[in-house]
C-alpha positions as CSV (number, residue, x, y, z in Angstrom):
1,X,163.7,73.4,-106.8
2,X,162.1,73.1,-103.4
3,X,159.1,70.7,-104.9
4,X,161.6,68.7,-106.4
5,X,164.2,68.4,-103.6
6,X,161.1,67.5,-101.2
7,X,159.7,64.7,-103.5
8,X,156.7,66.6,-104.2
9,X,156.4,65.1,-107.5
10,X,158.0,61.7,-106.1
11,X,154.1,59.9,-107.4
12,X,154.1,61.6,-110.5
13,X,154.8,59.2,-114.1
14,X,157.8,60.7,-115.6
15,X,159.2,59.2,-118.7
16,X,161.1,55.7,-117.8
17,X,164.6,54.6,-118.8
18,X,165.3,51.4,-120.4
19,X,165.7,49.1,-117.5
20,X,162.3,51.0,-116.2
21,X,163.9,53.4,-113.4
22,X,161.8,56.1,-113.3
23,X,163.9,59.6,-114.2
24,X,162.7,63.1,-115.5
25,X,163.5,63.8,-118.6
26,X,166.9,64.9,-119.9
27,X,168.3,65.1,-116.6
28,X,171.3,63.0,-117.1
29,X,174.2,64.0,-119.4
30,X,175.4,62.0,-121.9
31,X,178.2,60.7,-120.2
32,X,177.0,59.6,-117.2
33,X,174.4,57.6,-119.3
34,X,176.8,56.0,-121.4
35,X,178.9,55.0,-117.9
36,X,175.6,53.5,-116.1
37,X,175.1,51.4,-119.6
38,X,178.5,50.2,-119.9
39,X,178.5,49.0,-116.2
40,X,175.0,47.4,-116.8
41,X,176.4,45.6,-120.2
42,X,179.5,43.5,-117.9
43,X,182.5,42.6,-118.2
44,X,184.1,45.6,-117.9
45,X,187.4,44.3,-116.7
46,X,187.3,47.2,-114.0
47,X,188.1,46.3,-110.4
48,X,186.2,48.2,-108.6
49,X,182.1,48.0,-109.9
50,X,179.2,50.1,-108.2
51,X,176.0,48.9,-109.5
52,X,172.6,50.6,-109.0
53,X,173.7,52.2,-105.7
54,X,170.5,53.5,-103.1
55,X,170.7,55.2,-99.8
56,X,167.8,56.4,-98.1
57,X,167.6,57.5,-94.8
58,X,164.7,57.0,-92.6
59,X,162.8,60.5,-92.5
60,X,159.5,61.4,-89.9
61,X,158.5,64.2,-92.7
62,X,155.8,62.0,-95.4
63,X,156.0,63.3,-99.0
64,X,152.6,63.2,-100.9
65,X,153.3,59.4,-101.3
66,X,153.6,59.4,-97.7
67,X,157.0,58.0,-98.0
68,X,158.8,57.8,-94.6
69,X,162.2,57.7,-96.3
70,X,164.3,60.5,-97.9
71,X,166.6,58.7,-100.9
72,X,170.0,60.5,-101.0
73,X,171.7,58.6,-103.6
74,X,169.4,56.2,-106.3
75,X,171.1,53.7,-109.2
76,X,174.5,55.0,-108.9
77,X,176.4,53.1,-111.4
78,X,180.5,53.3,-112.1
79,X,183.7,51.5,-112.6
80,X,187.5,52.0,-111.7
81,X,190.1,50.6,-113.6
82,X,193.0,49.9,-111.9
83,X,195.4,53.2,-110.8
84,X,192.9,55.4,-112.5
85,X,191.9,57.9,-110.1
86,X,188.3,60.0,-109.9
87,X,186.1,62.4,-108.2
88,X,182.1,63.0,-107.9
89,X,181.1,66.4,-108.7
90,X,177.7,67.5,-107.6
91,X,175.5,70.6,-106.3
92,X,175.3,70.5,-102.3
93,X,173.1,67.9,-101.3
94,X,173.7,65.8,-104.5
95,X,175.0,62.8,-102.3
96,X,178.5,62.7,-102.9
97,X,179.7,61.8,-99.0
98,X,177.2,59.8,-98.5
99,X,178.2,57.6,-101.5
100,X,181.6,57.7,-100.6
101,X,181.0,56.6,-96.7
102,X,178.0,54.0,-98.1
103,X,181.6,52.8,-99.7
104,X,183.2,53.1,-96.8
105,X,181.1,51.3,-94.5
106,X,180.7,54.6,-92.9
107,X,176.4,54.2,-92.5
């Protein structure tokens, strides 16, 4: 878990998804993936739309890429309908305020 948090595998081919962002395998569940293709098909009619949303914060530590940024949130994709109300649910670290301030304005 520590390799992976720390990008160690970051150069690494994994297997690609169909718009070509790279993902490891099975890693998303089936809901989320059907969410990020509805919001890629349009015209969703909701009215709020995140597409493909990336944070990275600049970071002095270089991964074996020698990356000087550390991504905390990468192609987020939802909708809201209006009135319908929702949370992000997520291990510690997963990027959950920083998509919500990245919303806000907040950084």
């Amino acid at each position: 878990m520590f390799l992976i948090e720390k990008g160690f595998w970051k150069c690494c081919n994994w297997n690609a998804t169909d718009d070509g962002n790279k993902t490891v395998a099975n890693e998303l569940d089936n809901d989320v993936v059907e969410e990020y293709q509805r919001i890629n098909r349009g015209n969703t009619g909701d009215i709020i739309e995140i597409k493909n949303l990336r944070k990275s914060y600049n970071s002095p530590e270089s991964s074996c890429c020698n990356s000087q940024s550390q991504v905390a949130v990468s192609n987020l994709s939802f909708g809201l309908k209006s009135g319908e109300c929702f949370a992000l649910l997520g291990v510690n670290g997963a990027g959950k305020s920083t998509t919500f301030k990245s919303l806000t304005c907040e950084v």
